[in-house]
LUMFI-800468 format. One line per 2 residues: number of its first residue (from 1); for each residue z negated, y negated, x of C-alpha. Coordinates in steps of 0.5 Angstrom, whole numbers, plus 2048, in hexadecimal, padded with zeros to 3 digits. Layout:
BEGIN
NUM = Z/Y/X  ...
END
This chain:
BEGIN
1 = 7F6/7D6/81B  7F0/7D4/81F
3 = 7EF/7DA/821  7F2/7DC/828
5 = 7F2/7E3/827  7F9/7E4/825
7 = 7F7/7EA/81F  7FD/7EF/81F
9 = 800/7F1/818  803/7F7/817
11 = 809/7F7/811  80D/7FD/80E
13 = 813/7FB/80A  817/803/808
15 = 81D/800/804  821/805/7FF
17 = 826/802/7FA  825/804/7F3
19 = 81E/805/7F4  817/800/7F2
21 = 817/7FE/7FB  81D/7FB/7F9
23 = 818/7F7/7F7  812/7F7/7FA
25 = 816/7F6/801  818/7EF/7FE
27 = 811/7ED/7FE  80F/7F0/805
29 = 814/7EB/809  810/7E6/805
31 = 80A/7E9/808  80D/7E9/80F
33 = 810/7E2/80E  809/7E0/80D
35 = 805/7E4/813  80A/7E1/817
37 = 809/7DA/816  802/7DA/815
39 = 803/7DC/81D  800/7E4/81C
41 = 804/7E9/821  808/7EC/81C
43 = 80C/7F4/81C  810/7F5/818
45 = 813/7FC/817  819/7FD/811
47 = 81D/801/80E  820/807/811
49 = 81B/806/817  814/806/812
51 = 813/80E/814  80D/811/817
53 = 80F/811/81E  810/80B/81E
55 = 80A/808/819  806/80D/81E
57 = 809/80B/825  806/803/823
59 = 801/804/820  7FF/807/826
61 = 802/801/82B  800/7FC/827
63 = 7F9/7FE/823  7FA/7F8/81E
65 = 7F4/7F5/81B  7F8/7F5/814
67 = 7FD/7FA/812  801/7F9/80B
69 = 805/7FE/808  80B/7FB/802
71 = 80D/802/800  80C/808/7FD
73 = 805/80C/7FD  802/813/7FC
75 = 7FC/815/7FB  7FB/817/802
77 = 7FF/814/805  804/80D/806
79 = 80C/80E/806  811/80B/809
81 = 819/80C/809  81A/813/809
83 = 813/816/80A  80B/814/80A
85 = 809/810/810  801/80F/80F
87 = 7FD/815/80E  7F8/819/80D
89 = 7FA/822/80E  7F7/826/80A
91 = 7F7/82D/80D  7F9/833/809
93 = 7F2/834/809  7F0/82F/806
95 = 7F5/82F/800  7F4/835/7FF
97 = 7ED/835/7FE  7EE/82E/7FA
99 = 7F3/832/7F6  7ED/836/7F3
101 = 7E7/833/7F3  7EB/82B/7F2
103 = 7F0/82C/7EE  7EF/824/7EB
105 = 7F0/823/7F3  7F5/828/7F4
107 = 7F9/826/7EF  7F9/81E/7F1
109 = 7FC/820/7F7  801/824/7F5
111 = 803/820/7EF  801/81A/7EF
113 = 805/817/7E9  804/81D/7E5
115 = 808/81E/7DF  808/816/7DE
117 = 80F/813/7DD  810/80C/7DD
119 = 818/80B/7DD  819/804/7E1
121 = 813/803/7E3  811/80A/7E8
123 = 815/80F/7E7  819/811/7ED
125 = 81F/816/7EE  81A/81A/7F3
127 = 813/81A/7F4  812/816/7FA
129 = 80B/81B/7FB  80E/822/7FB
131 = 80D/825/800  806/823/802
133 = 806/820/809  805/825/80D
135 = 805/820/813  7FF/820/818
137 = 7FA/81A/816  7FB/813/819
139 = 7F7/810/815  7F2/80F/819
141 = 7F5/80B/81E  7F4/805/819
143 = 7ED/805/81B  7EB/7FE/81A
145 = 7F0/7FD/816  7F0/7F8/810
147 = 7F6/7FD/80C  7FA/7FA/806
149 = 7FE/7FF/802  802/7FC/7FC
151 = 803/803/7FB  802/808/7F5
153 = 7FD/80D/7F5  7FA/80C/7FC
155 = 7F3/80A/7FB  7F3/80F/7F7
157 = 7F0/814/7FE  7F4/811/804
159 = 7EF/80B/803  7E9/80E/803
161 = 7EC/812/809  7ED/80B/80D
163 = 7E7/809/80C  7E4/810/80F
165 = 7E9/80F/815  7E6/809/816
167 = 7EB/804/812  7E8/7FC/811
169 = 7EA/7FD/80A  7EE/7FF/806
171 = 7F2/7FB/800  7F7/801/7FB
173 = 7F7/803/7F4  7F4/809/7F2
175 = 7FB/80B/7ED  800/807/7ED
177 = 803/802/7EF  807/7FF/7E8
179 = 80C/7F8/7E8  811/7F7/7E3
181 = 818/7F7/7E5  81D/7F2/7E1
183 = 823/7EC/7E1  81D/7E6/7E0
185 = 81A/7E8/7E7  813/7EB/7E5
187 = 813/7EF/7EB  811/7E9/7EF
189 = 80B/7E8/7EB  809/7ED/7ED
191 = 80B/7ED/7F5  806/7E7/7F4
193 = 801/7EA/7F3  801/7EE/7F9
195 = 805/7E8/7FE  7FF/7E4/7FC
197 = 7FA/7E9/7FD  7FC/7EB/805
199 = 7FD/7E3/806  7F5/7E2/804
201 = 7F3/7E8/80A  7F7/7E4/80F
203 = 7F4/7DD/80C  7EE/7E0/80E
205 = 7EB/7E3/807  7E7/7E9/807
207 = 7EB/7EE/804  7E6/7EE/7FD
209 = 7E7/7E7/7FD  7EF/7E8/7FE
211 = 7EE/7EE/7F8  7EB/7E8/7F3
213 = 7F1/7E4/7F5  7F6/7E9/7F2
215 = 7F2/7EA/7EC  7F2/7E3/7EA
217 = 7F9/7E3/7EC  7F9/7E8/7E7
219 = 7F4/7E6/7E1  7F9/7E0/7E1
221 = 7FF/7E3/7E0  7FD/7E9/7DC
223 = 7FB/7E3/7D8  801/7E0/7D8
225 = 805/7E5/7D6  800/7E8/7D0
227 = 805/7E9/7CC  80A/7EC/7D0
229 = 807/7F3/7D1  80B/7F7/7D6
231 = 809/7F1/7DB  803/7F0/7D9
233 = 800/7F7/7D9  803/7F9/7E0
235 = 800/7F2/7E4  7F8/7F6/7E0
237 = 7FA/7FD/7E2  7FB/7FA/7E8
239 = 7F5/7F6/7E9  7F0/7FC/7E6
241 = 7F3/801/7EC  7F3/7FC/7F1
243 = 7ED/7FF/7F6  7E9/7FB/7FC
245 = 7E7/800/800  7E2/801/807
247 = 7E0/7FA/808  7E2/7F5/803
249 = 7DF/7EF/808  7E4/7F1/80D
251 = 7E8/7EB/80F  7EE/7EB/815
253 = 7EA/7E7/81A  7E3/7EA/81A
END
């Protein structure tokens, strides 16, 4: 890097066997390996440490100009481990007048998948978003913060709350996250698409530029592998639910 400033990067790796962040942690010490070598301070939080004391607590301390979560996401919040650790609260209030007059909204929120099953692929022994986060808000402690979270169903509405609390941009899907699982190793196509994506940010791309990366990543592969439609379809989901949220020109050093 040129630059003198040494931009700080943020990264949450929950890890629990048996569980898609088996996979995705793989593809986030890729990306640490990466930002170190590119010479950024990188924090690392893993594992059972990925709770929200601790995310709240160094976000604090180190405000980072890019945060990227590998893990699991809720509509309106970002798990960690055992419990979300970014998040949006929405009073009792707030719900309940969501729950009548928003019931679409509502809904999302209560039950992201809804009555989808995709054994394999997201179905999980316990729904990761119930119950709602009930934590206080720290989401706005990412002001001017470039967020990536390869994560399902957050840009759904924490991104846009991101960016109301002052977020830079916010890169998420809007549903889920999908990536086939098997013995030819597909997961890691997939964990290539999101590796190559972070690496642009650092690299200096805006993060439209970094999107347009992965999507191409993605063209080609979705190209590829036509014919084989369990890894074909889940790299077009991905790449149609994929959002550039707030400043799509935003960039690490600006």
């Amino acid at each position: 890097m040129t630059n003198t400033y040494r931009a700080t990067v943020l990264i949450t790796i929950p890890k629990n066997s048996n569980d898609p962040t088996t996979y995705t942690s793989q593809w986030a010490e890729k990306a640490v390996k990466i930002a170190n070598k590119l010479g950024y301070k990188v924090i690392v939080i893993r594992g059972k440490n990925v709770n929200y004391d601790n995310v709240t607590k160094l976000i604090r301390k180190y405000r980072p100009r890019l945060y990227a979560h590998f893990g699991h996401g809720c509509v309106t919040a970002l798990q960690g481990q055992k419990e979300c650790i970014v998040t949006k609260k929405l009073g009792i209030d707030t719900l309940l007048n969501m729950a009548v007059h928003d019931k679409e909204s509502f809904s999302s929120i209560v039950n992201p998948m809804g009555n989808l099953s995709c054994p394999g692929i997201c179905q999980l022994d316990d729904d990761i978003c119930y119950p709602i986060c009930m934590h206080d808000t720290n989401l706005d402690m990412l002001k001017g913060t470039i967020v990536l979270a390869f994560a399902c169903h957050s840009a759904a509405k924490l991104g846009d709350y991101a960016i109301e609390h002052g977020a830079d941009a916010y890169v998420g899907y809007s549903d889920l996250l999908l990536f086939p699982v098997d013995s030819m190793k597909t997961q890691e196509l997939f964990g290539e698409i999101h590796v190559e994506l972070f690496k642009s940010i650092l690299m200096g791309k805006t993060v439209e530029e970094a999107n347009e990366i992965a999507n191409r990543l993605e063209d080609a592969y979705i190209t590829m592998y036509k014919e084989v439609k369990y890894v074909s379809l889940p790299f077009l989901w991905n790449k149609l639910h994929r959002k550039v949220l707030g400043n799509n020109e935003a960039m690490i050093y600006q």
